[in-house]
KEVOPA-875875 format. One line per 5 residues: number of its first residue (from 1); their letters; for each residue x negated, y, z of N, C-alpha, C, O. Coordinates in steps of 0.02 Angstrom, whole numbers, m for minus. Layout:
# residues N
NUM	a	X/Y/Z/X/Y/Z/X/Y/Z/X/Y/Z  ...;
***
This chain:
# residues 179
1	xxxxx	9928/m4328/m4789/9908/m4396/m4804/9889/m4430/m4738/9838/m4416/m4706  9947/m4489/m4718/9912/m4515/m4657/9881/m4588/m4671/9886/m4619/m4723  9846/m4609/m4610/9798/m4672/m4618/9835/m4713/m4589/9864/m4696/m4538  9842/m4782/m4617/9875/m4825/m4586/9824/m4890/m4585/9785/m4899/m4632  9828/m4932/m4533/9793/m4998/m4533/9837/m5053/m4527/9885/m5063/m4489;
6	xxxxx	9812/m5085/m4570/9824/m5176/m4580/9797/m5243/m4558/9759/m5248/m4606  9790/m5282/m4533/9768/m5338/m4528/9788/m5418/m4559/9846/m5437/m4567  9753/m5442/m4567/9738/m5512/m4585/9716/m5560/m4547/9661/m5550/m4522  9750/m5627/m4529/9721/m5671/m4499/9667/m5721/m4529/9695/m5775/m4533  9628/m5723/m4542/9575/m5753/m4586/9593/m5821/m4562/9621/m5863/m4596;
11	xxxxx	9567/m5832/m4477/9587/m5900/m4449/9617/m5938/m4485/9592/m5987/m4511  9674/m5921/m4490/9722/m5979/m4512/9773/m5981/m4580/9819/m6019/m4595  9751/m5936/m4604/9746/m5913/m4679/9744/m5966/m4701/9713/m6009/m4670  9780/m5982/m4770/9766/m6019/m4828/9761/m5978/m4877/9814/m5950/m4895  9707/m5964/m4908/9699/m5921/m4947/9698/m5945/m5037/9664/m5995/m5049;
16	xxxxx	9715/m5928/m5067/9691/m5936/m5149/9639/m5921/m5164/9609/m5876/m5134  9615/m5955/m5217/9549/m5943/m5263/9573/m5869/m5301/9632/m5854/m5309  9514/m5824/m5325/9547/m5751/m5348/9561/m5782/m5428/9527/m5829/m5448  9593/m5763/m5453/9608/m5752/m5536/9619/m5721/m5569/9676/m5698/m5569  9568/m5700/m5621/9569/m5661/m5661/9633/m5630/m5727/9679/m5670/m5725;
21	xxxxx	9644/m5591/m5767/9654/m5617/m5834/9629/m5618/m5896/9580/m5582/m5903  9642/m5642/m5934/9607/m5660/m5987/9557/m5576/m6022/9575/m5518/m6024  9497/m5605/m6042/9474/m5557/m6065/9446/m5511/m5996/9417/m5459/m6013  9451/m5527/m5912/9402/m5480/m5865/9357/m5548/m5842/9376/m5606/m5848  9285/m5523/m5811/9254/m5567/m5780/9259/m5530/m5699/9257/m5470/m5688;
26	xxxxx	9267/m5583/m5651/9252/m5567/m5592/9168/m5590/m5574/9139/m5643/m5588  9137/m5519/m5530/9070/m5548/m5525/9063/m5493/m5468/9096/m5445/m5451  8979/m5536/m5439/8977/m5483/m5369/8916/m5430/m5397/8887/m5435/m5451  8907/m5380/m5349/8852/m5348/m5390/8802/m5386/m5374/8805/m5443/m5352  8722/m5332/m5393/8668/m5349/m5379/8638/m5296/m5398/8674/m5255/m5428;
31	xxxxx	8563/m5277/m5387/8523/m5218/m5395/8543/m5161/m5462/8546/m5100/m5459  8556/m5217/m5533/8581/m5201/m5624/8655/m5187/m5597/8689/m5178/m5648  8700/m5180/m5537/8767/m5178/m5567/8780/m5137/m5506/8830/m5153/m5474  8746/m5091/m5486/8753/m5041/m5423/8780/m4978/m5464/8825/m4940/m5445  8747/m4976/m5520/8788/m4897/m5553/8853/m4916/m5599/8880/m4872/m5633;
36	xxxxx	8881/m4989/m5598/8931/m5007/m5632/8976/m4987/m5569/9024/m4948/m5569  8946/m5028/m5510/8993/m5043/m5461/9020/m4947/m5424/9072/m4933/m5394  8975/m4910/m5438/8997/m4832/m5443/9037/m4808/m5482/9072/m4764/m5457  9048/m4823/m5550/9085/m4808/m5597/9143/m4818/m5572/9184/m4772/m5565  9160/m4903/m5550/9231/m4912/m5545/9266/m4886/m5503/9327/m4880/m5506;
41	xxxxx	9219/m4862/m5445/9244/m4813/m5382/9288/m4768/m5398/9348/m4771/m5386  9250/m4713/m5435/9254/m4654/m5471/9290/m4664/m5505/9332/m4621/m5496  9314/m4714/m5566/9366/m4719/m5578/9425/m4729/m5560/9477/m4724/m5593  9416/m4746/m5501/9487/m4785/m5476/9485/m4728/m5411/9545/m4715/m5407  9467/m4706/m5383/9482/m4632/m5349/9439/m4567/m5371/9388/m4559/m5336;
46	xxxxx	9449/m4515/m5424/9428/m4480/m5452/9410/m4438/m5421/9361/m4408/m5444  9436/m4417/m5359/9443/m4368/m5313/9372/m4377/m5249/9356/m4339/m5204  9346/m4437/m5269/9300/m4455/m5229/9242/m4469/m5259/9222/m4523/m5236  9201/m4445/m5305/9159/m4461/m5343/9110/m4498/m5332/9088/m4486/m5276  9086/m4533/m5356/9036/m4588/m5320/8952/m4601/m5350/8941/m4602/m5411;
51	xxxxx	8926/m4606/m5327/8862/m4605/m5368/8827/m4683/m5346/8861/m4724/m5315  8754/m4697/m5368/8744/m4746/m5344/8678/m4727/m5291/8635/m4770/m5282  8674/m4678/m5266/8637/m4636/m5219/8667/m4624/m5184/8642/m4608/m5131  8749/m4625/m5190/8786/m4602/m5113/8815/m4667/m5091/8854/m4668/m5044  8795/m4733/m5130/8813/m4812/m5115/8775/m4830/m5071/8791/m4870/m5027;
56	xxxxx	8713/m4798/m5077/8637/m4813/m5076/8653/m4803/m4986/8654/m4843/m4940  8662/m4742/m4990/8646/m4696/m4927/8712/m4729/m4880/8691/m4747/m4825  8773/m4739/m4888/8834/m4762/m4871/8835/m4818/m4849/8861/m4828/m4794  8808/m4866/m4881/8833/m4921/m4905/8765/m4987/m4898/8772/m5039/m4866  8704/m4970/m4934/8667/m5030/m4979/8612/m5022/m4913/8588/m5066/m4876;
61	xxxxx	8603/m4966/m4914/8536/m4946/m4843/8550/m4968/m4767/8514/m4966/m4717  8639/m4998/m4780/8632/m5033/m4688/8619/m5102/m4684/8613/m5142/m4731  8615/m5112/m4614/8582/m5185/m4625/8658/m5220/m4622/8647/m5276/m4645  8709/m5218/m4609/8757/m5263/m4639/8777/m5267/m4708/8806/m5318/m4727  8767/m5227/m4741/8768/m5228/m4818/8727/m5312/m4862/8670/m5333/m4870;
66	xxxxx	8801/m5335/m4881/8784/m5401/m4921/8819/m5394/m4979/8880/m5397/m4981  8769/m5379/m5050/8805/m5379/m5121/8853/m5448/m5128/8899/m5449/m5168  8838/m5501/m5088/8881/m5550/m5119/8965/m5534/m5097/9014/m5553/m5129  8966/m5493/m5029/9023/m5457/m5025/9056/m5400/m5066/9107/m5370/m5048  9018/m5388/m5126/9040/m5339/m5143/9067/m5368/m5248/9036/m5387/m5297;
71	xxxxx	9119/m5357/m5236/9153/m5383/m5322/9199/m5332/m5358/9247/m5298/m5342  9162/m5342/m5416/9191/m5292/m5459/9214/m5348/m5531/9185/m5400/m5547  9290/m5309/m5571/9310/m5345/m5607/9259/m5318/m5657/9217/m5277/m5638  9260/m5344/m5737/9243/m5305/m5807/9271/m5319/m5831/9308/m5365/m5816  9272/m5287/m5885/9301/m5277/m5964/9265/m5265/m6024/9267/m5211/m6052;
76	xxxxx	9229/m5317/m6047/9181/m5292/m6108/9119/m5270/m6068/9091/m5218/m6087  9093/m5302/m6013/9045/m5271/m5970/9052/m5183/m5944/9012/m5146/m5917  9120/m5172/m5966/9143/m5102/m5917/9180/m5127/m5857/9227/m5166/m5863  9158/m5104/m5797/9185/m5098/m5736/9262/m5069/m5729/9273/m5014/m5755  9325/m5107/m5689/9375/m5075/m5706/9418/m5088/m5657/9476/m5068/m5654;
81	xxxxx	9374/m5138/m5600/9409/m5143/m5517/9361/m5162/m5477/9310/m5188/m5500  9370/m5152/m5406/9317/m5166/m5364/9346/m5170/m5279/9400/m5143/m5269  9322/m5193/m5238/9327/m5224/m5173/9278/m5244/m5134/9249/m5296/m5148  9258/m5203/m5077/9202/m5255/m5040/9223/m5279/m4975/9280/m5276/m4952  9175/m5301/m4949/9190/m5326/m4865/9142/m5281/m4853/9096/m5263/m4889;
86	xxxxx	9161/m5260/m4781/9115/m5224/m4714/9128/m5233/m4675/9187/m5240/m4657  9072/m5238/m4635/9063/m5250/m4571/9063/m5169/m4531/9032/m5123/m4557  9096/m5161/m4476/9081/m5099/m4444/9012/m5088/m4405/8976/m5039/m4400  9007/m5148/m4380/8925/m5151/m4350/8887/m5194/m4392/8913/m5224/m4439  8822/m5199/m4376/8781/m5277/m4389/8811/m5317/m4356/8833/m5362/m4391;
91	xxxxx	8824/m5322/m4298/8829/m5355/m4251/8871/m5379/m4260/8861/m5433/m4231  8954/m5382/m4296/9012/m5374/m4304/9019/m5458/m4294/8974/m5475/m4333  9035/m5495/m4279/9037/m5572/m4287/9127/m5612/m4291/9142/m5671/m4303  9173/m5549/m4275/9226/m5562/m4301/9285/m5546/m4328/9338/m5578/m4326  9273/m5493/m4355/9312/m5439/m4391/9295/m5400/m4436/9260/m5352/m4420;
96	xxxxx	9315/m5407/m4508/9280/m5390/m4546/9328/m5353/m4600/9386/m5371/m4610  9294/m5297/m4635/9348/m5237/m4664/9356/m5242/m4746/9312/m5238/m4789  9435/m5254/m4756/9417/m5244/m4840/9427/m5169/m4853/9477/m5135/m4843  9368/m5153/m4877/9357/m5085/m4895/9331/m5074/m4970/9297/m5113/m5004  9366/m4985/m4994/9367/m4968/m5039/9411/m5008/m5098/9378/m5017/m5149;
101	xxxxx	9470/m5029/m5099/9491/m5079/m5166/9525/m5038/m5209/9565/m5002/m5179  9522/m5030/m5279/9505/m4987/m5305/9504/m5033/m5395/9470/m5082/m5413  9556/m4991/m5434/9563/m5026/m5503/9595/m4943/m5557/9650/m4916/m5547  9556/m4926/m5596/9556/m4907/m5661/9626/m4904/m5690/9649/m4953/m5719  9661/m4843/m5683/9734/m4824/m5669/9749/m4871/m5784/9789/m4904/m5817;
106	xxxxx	9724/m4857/m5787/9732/m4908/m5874/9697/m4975/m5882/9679/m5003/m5934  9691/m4996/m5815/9713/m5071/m5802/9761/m5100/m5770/9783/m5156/m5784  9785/m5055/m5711/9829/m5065/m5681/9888/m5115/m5686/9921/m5091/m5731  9921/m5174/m5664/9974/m5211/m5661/9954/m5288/m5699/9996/m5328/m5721  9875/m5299/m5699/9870/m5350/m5717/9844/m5386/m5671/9816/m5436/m5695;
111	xxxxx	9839/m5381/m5589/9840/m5435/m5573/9758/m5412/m5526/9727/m5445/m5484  9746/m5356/m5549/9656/m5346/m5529/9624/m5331/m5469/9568/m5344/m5446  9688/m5293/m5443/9664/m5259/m5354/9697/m5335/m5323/9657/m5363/m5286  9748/m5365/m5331/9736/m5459/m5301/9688/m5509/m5314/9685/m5556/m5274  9640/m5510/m5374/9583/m5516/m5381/9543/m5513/m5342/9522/m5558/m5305;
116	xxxxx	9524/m5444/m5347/9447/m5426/m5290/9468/m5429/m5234/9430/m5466/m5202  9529/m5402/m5188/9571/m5434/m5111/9552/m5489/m5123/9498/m5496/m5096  9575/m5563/m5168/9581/m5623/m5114/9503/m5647/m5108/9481/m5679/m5060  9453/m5617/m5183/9411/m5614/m5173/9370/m5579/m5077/9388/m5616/m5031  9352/m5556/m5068/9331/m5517/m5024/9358/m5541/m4964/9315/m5539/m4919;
121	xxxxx	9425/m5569/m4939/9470/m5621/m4903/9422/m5673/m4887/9394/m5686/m4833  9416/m5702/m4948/9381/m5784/m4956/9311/m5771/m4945/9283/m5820/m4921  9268/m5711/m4957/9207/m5710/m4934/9222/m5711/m4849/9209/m5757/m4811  9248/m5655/m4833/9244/m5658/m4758/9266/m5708/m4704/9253/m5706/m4644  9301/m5751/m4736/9333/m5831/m4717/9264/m5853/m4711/9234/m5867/m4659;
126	xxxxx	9235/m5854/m4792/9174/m5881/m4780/9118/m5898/m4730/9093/m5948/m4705  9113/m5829/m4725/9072/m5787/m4673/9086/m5796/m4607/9049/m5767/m4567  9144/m5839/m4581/9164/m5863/m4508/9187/m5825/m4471/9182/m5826/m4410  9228/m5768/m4520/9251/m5738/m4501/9319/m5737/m4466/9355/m5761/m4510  9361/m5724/m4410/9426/m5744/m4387/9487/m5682/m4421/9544/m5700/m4435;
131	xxxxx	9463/m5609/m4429/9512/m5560/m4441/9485/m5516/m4481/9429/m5495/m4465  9518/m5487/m4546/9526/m5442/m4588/9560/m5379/m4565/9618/m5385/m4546  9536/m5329/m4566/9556/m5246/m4569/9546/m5221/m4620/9503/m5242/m4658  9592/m5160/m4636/9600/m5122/m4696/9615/m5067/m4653/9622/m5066/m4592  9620/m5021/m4695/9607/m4961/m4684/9662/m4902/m4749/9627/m4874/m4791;
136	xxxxx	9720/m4890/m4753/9727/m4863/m4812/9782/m4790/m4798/9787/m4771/m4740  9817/m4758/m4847/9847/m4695/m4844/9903/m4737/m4876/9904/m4786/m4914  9972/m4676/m4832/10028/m4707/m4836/10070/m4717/m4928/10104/m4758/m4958  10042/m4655/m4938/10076/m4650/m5005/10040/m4704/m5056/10062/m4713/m5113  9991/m4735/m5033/9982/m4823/m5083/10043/m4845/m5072/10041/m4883/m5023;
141	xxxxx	10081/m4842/m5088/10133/m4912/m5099/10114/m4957/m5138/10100/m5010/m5109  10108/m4956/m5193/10067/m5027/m5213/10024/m5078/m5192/10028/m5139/m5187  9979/m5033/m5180/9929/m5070/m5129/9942/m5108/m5081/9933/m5166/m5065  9980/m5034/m5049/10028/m5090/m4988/10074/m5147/m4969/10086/m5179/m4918  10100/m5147/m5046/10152/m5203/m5055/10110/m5264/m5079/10139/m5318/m5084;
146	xxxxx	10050/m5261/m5093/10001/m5301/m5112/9995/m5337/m5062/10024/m5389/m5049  9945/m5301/m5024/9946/m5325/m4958/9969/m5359/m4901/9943/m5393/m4857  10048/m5330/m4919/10088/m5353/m4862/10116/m5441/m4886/10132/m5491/m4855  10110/m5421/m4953/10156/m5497/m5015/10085/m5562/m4980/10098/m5620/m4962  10017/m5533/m4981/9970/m5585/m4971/9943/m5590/m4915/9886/m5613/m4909;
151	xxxxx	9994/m5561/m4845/10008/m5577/m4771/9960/m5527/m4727/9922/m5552/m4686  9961/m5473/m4735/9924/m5427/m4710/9985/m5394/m4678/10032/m5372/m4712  9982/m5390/m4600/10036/m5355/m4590/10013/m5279/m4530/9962/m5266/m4499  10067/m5250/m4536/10055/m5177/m4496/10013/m5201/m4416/10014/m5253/m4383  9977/m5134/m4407/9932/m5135/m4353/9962/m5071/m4333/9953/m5015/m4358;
156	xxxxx	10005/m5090/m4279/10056/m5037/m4249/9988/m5019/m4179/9984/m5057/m4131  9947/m4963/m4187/9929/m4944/m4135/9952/m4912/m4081/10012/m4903/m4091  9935/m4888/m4027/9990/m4876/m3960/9979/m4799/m3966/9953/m4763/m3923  10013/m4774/m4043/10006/m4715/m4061/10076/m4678/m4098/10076/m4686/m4159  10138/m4638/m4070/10184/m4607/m4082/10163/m4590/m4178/10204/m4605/m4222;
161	xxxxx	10113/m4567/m4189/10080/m4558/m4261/10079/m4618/m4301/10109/m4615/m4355  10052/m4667/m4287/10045/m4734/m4327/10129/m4768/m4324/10154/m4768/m4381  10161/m4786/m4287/10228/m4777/m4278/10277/m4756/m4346/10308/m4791/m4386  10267/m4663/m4337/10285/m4645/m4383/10281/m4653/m4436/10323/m4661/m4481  10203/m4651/m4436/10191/m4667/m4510/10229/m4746/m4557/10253/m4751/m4614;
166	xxxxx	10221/m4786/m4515/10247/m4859/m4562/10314/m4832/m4561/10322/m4838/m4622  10384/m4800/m4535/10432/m4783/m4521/10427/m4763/m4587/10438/m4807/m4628  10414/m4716/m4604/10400/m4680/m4671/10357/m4716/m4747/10351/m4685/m4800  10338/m4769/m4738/10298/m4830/m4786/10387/m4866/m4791/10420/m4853/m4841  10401/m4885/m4766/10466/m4937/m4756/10515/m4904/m4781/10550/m4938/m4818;
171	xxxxx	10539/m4823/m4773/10580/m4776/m4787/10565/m4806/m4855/10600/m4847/m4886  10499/m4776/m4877/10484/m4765/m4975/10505/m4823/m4987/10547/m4826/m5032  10488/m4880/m4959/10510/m4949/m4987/10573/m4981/m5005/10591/m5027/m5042  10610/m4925/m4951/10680/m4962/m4947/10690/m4906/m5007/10703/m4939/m5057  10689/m4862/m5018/10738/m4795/m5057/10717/m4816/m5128/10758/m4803/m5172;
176	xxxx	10646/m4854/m5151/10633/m4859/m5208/10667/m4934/m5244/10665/m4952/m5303  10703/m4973/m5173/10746/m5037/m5206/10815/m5001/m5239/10859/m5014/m5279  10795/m4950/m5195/10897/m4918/m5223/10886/m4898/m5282/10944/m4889/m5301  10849/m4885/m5330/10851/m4839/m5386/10856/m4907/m5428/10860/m4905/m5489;
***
């Protein structure tokens, strides 16, 4: 599994308002929606279990940590996608990471991981921010095609490895139009 990075120009972005569909609410957390906002983690990567003590410790306990950056979809007040912004430092003043995005494999294809993205986009616009980073593994194709459809494009580092890797993102892409 390799890591690939993306970027976003926030600058000069025109971005959309996020939209939901019928029947989810988009909302950010707050202190009551820290063990929701764990659930959807955990749901949406199983393999990574999440608690709201390892949010705590990760995540809520640094000083760049802002819940209004952080949005999760619902369903019936169940959690069932999620997206935040991060900052790599406090200090960070112009580059800012969409991290963790993440949707509930029996929600999937309605529209939810573009949701919380343009969400999380539009906060960090907000935020005066100039550039978006991501961070993801090659075998997302979805994700990736997400991404790339709402102008996030490859961050070819001056690395023979990163290289390869999109070589092989583009391969899957092209081989899965042929079928």
């Amino acid at each position: 599994m390799e890591n690939i990075r993306m970027d976003f120009p926030l600058a000069t972005a025109e971005l959309p308002l996020p939209q939901v569909a019928k029947g989810y609410e988009l909302v950010t957390v707050n202190a009551e929606r820290v063990e929701l906002w764990a659930q959807a983690l955990s749901l949406a990567f199983p393999d990574h279990p999440f608690t709201a003590a390892r949010l705590e410790e990760e995540f809520i306990n640094k000083p760049q940590f802002d819940p209004k950056g952080v949005f999760l979809i619902l369903k019936k007040d169940k959690p069932v996608a999620t997206a935040f912004a991060w900052l790599d430092t406090p200090e960070e003043r112009t580059t800012g990471r969409l991290h963790w995005v993440g949707c509930d494999e029996a929600h999937r294809g309605k529209g939810l991981g573009r949701a919380v993205v343009v969400a999380v986009l539009n906060y960090l616009k907000v935020k005066g921010l100039t550039r978006a980073t991501l961070d993801t593994q090659t075998f997302r194709l979805p994700a990736i095609q997400l991404y790339l459809d709402l102008g996030f494009v490859p961050y070819m580092e001056k690395s023979f490895e990163q290289l390869e890797a999109w070589s092989g993102v583009f391969k899957a892409f092209a081989n899965a139009r042929k079928r």
